[in-house]
N, C-alpha and C positions, 0 to 999 in steps of 0.2 A: 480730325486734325488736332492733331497735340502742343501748344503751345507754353512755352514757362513766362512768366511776368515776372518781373521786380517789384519787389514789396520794398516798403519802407517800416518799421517797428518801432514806436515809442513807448518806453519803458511807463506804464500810469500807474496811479493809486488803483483802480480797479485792473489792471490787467496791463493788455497793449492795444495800442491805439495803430492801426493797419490803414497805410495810403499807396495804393496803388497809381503812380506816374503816370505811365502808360495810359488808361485810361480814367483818370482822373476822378477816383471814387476811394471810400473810406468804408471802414468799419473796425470793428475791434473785437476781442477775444479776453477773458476772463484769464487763461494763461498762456505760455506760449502755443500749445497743441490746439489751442482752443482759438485763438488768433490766425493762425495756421489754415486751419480747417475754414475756420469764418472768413477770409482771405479769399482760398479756392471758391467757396460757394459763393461770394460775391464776381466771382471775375467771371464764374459759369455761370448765374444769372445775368450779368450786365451782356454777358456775349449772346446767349440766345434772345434776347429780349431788342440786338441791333440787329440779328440777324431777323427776326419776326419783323423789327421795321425795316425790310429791305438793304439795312445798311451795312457795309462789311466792318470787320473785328481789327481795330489799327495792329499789326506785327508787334511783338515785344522787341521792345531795346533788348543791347546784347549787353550791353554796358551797366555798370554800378551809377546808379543814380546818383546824385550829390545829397547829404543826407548832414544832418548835426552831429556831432559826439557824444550824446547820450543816444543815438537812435543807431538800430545796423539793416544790414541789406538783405534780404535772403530772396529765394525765388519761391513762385511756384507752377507747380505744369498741371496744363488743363486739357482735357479731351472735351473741347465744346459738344458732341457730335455723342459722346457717351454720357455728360450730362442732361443733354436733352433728354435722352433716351430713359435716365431716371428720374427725369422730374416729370415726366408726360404723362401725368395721371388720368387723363382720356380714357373713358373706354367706351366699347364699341360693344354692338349687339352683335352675338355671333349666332349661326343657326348650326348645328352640330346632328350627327345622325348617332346613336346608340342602339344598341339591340334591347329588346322591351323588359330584358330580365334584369338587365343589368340599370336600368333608370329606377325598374322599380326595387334590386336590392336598395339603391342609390340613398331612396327616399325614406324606404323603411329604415335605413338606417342613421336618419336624418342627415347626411351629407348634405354637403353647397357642392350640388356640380362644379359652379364657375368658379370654386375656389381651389376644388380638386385640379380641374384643368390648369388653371393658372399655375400651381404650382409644381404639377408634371411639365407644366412647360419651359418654366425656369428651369429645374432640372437638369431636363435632356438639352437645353441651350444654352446651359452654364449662365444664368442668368445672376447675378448677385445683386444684391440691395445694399 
């Protein structure tokens, strides 16, 4: 589920100072890209972290927020549902079957299986990081 928020930007001695209305949280960014980005990662942690407590994610306003004249408005859009999916550093034990020749090139040749696989699987599943 893709949603865009209304940010709020205050121009600071170190950067911008980022207030998101909607859900009533802060943070900031050293420049604007950086503010930007620290924004987005703020509204996908706060979002997973209400849905982990059961609670749902209020709707973004469609409307420009009421803001000062040194501050301006911009949006941003969030895939709650795809930043889960990159922040889930979980992992699981998997049991996997190989043919005997090929475990033990594997080894000889000092490979990490579980790293090989991981990244044949991003791969073939267009995985990005």
């Amino acid at each position: 589920m893709i949603k865009a928020y209304p940010i709020i930007l205050t121009p600071d001695t170190c950067g911008y100072l980022v207030y998101v209305p909607d859900l009533e949280i802060n943070t900031q960014g050293d420049d604007l890209a950086d503010a930007l980005y620290m924004a987005r990662d703020a509204i996908g942690a706060w979002g997973v972290c209400q849905q982990d407590a059961g609670r749902t994610i209020p709707e973004p306003t469609t409307t420009e927020p009421l803001h000062e004249l040194n501050e301006f408005v911009s949006w941003i859009d969030i895939d709650f549902d795809k930043y889960r999916r990159a922040s889930d550093m979980t992992y699981e034990r998997t049991n996997i079957t190989l043919p005997r020749y090929l475990k033990t090139l594997a080894n000889a040749s000092g490979l990490n299986l579980s790293q090989e696989l991981q990244a044949r699987l991003k791969e073939v599943l267009h995985v990005s990081e």
